[in-house]
Structures are given as C-alpha cells and as structure tokens.
OpenMM code with the backbone's topology and positions (N, CA, C; nanometers):
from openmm import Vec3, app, unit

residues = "UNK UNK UNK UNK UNK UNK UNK UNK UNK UNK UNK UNK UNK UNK UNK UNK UNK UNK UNK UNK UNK UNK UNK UNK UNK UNK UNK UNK UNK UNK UNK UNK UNK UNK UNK UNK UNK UNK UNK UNK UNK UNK UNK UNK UNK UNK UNK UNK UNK UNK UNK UNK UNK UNK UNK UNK".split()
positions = [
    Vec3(-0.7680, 8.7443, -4.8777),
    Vec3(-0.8932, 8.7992, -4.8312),
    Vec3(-0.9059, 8.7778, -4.6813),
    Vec3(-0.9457, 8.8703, -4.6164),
    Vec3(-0.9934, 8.8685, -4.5134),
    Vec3(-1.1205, 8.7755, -4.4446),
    Vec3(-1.1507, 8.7177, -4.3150),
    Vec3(-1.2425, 8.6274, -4.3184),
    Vec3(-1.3907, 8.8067, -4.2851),
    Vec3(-1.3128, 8.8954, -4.2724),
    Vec3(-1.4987, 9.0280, -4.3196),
    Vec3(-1.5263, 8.9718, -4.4245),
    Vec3(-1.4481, 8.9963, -4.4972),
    Vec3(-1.4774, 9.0087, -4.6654),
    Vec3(-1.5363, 8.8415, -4.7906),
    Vec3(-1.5019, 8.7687, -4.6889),
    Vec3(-1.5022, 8.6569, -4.7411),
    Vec3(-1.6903, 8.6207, -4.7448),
    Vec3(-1.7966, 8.6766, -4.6433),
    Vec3(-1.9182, 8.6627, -4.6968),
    Vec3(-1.9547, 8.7484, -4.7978),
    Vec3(-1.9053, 8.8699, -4.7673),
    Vec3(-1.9151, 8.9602, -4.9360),
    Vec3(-1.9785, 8.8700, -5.0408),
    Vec3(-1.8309, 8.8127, -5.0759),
    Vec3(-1.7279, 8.7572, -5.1745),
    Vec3(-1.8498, 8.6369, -5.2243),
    Vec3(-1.8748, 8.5515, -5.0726),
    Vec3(-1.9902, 8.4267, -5.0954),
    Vec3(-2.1559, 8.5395, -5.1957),
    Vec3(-2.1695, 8.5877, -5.1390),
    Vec3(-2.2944, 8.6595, -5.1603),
    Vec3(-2.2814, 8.6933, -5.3116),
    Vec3(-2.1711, 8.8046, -5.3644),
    Vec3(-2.1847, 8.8411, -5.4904),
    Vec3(-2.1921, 8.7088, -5.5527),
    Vec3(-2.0833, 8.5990, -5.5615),
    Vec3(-2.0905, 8.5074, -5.6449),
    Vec3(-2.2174, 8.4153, -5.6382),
    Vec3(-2.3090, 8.4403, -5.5631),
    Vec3(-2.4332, 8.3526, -5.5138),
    Vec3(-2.5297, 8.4360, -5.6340),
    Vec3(-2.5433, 8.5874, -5.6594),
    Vec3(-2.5883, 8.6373, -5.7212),
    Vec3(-2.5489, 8.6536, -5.8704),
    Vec3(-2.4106, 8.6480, -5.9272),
    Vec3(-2.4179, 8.6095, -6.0474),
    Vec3(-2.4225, 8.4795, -6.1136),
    Vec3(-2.3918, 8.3894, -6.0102),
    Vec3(-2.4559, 8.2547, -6.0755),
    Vec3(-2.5841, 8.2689, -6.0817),
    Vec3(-2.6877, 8.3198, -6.0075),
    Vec3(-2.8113, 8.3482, -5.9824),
    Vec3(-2.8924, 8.3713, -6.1663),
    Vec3(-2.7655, 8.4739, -6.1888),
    Vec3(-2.7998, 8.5502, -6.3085),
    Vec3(-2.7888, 8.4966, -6.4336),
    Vec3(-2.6463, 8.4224, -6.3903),
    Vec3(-2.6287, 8.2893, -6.5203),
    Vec3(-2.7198, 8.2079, -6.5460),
    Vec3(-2.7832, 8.1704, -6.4281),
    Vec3(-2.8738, 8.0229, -6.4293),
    Vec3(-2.9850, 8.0252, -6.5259),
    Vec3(-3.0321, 8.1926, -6.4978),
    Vec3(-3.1809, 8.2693, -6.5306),
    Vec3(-3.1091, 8.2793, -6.7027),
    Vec3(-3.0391, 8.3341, -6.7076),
    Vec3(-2.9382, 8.3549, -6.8698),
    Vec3(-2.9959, 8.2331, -6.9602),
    Vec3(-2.8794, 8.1540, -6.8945),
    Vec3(-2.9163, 7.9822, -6.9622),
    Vec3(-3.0274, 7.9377, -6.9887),
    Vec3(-3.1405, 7.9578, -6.8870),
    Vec3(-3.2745, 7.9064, -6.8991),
    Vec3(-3.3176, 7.9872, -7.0281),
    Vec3(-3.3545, 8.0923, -7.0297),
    Vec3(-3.3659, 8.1865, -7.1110),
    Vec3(-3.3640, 8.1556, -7.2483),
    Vec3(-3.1919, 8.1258, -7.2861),
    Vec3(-3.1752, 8.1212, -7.4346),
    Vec3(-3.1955, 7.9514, -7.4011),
    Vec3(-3.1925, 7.8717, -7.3417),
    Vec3(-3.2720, 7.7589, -7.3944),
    Vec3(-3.4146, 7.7413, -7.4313),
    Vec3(-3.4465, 7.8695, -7.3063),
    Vec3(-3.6062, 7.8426, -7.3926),
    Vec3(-3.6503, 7.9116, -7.5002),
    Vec3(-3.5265, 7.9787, -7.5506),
    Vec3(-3.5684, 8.0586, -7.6945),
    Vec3(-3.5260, 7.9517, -7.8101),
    Vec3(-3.4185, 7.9197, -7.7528),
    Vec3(-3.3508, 7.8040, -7.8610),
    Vec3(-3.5193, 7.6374, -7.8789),
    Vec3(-3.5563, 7.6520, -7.7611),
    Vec3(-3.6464, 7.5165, -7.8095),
    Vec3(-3.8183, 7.5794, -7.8836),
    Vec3(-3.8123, 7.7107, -7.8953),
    Vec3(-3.8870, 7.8656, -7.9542),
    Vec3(-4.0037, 7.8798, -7.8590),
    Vec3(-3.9345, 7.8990, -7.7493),
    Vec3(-4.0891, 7.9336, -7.6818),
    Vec3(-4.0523, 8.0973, -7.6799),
    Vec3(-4.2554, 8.1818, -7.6896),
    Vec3(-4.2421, 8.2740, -7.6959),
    Vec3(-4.2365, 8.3753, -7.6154),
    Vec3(-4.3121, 8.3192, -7.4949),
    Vec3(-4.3814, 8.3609, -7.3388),
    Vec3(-4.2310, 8.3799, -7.2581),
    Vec3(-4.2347, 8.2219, -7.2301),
    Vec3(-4.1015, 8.2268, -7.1368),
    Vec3(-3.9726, 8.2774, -7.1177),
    Vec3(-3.8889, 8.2679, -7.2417),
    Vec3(-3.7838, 8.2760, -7.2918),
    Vec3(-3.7700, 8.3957, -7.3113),
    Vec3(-3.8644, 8.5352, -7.2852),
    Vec3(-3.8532, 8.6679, -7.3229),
    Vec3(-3.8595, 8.7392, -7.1690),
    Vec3(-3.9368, 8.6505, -7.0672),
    Vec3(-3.9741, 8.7029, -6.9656),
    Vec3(-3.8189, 8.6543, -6.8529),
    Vec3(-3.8027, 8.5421, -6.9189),
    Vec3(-3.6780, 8.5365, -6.8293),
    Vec3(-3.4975, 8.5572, -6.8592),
    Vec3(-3.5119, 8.6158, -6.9649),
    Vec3(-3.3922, 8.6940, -7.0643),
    Vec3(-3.4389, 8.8578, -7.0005),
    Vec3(-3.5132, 8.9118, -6.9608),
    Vec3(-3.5439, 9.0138, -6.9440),
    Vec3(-3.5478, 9.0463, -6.7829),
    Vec3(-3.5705, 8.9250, -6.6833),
    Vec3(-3.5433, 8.9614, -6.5224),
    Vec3(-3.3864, 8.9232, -6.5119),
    Vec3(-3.3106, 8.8169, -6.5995),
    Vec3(-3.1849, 8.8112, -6.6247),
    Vec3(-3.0679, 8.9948, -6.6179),
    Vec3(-3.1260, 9.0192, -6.7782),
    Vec3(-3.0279, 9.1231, -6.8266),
    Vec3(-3.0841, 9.2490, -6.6982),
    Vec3(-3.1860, 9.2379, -6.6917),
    Vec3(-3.2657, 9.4119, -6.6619),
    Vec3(-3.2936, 9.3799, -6.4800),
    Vec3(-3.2839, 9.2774, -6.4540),
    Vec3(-3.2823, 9.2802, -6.2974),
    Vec3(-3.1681, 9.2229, -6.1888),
    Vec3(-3.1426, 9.0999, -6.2806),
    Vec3(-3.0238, 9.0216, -6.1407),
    Vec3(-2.8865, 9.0511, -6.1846),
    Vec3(-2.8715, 9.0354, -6.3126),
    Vec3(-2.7115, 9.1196, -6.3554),
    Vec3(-2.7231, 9.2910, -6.3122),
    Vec3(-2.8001, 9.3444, -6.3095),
    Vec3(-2.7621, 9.4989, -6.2264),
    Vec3(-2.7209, 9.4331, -6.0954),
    Vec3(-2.8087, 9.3878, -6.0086),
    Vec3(-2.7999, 9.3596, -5.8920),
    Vec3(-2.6875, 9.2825, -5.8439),
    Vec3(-2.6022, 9.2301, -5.9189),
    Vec3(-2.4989, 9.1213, -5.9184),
    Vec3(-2.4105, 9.1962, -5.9427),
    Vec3(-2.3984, 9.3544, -5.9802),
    Vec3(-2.2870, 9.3888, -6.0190),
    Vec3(-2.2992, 9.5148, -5.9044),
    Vec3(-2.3900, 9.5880, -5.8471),
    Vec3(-2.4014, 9.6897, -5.7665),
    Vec3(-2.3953, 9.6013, -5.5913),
    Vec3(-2.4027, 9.4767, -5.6006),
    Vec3(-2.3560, 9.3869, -5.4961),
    Vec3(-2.2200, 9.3633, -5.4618),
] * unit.nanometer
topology = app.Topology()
chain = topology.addChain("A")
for resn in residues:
    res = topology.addResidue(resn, chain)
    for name in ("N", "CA", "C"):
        topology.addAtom(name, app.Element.getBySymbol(name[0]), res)
C-alpha cells in the first residue's frame, strides 16, 4: 500500500469496527431482553453504519 492510500485504509476500518461495536451491543442487549434498546441499535448497526462502512 501506498502511504495515499494508507488513511483510506485507517478510516474504512475505523468504520466497520464502528459497526461491529454497535452489532455487539445490540445482540447483547437483546440477549439480556431488553426491548427499547437492543432494536434501536441493531437497526442504526444493519441500516446505517454497515452501508456506510461498505460505500467508504
């Protein structure tokens, strides 16, 4: 890799960990049954930062 390409590179992976983190939280808070949380943040996960993590 080139040192252009190498903030790219920092950035996308900044954004799908981003997406993982939100993931994880998510099904933990479905797994401990909350109803509020665990739907709202499974849903900015799949439907907002994984698009964005992948069109990055």
């Amino acid at each position: 890799m080139t040192e252009a390409t190498l903030p790219l590179v920092k950035r996308a992976s900044v954004r799908w960990a981003a997406a993982a983190i939100v993931l994880v939280a998510g099904y933990a808070e479905l797994w401990v049954g909350s109803q509020t949380v665990a739907p709202l943040l499974l849903t900015i996960g799949y439907c907002g930062l994984v698009p964005f993590a992948i069109l990055a």
